[in-house]
C-alpha positions as a LaTeX table, in Angstrom:
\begin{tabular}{lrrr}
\hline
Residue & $x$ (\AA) & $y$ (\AA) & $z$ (\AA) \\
\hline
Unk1 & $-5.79$ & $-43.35$ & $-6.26$ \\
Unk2 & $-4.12$ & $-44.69$ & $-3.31$ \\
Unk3 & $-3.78$ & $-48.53$ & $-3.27$ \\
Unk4 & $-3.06$ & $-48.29$ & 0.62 \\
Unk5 & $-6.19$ & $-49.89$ & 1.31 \\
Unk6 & $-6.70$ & $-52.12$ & $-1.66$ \\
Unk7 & $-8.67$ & $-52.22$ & $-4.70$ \\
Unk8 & $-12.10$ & $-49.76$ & $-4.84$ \\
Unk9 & $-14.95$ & $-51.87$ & $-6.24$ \\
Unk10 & $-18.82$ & $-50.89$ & $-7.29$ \\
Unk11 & $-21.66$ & $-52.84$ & $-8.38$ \\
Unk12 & $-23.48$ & $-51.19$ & $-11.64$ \\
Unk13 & $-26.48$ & $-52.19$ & $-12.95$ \\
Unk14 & $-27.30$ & $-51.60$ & $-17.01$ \\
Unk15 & $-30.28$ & $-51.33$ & $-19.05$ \\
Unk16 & $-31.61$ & $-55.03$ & $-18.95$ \\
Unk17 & $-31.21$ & $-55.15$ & $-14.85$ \\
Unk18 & $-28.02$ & $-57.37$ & $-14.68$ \\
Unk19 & $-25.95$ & $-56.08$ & $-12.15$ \\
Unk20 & $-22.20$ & $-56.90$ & $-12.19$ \\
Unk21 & $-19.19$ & $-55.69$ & $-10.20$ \\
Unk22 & $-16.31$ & $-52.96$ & $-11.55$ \\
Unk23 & $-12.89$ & $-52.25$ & $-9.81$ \\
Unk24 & $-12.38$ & $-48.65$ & $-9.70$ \\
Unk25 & $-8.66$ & $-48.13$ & $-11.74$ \\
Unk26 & $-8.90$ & $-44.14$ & $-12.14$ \\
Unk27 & $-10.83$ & $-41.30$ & $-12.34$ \\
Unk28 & $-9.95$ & $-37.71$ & $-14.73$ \\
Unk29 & $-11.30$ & $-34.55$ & $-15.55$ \\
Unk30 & $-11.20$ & $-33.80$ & $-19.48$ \\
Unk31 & $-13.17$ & $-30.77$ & $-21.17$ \\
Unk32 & $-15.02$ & $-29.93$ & $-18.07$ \\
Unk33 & $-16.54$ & $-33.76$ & $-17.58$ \\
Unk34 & $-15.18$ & $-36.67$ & $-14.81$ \\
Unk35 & $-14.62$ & $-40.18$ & $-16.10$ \\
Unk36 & $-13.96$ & $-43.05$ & $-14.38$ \\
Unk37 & $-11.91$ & $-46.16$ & $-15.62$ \\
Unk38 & $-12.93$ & $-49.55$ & $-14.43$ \\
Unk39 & $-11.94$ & $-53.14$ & $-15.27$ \\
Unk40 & $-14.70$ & $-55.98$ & $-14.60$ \\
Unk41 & $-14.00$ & $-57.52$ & $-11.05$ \\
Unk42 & $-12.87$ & $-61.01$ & $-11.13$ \\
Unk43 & $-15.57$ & $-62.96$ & $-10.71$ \\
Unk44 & $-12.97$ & $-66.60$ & $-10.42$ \\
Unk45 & $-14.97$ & $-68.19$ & $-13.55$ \\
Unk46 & $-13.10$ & $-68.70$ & $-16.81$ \\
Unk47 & $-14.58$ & $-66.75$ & $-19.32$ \\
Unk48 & $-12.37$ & $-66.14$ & $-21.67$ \\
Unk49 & $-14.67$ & $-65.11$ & $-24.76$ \\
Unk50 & $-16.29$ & $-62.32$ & $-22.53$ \\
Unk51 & $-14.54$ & $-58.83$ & $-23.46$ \\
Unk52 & $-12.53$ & $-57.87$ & $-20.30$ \\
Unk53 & $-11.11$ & $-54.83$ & $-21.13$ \\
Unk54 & $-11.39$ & $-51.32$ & $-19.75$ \\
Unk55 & $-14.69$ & $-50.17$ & $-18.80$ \\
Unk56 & $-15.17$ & $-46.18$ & $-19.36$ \\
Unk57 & $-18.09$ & $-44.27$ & $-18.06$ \\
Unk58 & $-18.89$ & $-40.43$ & $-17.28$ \\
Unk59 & $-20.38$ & $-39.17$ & $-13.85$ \\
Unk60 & $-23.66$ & $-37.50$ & $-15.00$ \\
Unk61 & $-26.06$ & $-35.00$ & $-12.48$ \\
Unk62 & $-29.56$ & $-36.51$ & $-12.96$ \\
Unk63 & $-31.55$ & $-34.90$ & $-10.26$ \\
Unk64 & $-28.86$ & $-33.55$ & $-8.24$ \\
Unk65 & $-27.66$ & $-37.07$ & $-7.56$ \\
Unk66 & $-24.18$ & $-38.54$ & $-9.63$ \\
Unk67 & $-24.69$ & $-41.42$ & $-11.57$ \\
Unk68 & $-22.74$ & $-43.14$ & $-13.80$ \\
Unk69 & $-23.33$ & $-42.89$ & $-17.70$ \\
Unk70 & $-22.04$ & $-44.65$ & $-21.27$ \\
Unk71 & $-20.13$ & $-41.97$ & $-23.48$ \\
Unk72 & $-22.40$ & $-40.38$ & $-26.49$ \\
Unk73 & $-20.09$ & $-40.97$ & $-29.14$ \\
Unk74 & $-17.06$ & $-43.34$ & $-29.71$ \\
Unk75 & $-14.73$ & $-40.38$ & $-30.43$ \\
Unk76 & $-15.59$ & $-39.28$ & $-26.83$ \\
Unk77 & $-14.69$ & $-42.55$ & $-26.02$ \\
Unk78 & $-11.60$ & $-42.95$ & $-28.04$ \\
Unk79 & $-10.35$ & $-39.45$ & $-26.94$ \\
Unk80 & $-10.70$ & $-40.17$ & $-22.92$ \\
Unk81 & $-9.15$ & $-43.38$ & $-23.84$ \\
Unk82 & $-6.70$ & $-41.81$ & $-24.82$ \\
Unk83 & $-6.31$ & $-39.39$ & $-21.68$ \\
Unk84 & $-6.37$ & $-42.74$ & $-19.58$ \\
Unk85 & $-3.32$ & $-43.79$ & $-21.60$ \\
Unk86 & $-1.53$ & $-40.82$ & $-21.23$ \\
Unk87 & $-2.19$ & $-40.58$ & $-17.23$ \\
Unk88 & $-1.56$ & $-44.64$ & $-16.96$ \\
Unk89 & 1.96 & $-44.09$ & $-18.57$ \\
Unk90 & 2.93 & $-40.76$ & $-16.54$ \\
Unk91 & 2.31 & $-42.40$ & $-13.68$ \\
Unk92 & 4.78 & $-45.80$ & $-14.36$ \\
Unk93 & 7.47 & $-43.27$ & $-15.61$ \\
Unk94 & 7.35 & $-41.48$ & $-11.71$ \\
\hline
\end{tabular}
């Protein structure tokens, strides 16, 4: 992801309607599925007991449109975490 033109941001919405905004960090292809990493966007109030840490969801086809989905299973999760790792750490080491 080129950082050329600054951060990419998107506003998500979950199951109970609260909508909140996500910077874009990366996006990767593992066993045939995309994922995209996000962190929560600053939103300048201290809230420190809030977890801010990376945000991982799939792209899912529901109706021929791309949406954005929670994994199924935390060993999904813990494996793409893992693939987020590994890319983050490449990339410093270029």
């Amino acid at each position: 992801m080129s950082e050329e033109f600054g951060p990419d941001f998107i506003t998500v919405t979950d199951e109970d309607g609260s909508e909140f905004e996500l910077e874009h960090v990366d996006t990767i292809e593992y066993k045939g599925q995309v994922y995209m990493a996000f962190f929560p966007a600053d939103t300048g109030e201290d809230e420190e007991d809030e977890d801010t840490g990376l945000i991982i969801l799939k792209v899912v086809d529901v109706d021929g449109e791309e949406q954005l989905s929670t994994l199924d299973t935390e060993q999904e999760l813990e494996e793409v975490y893992d693939q987020f790792m590994e890319a983050l750490f490449q990339d410093e080491e270029e």
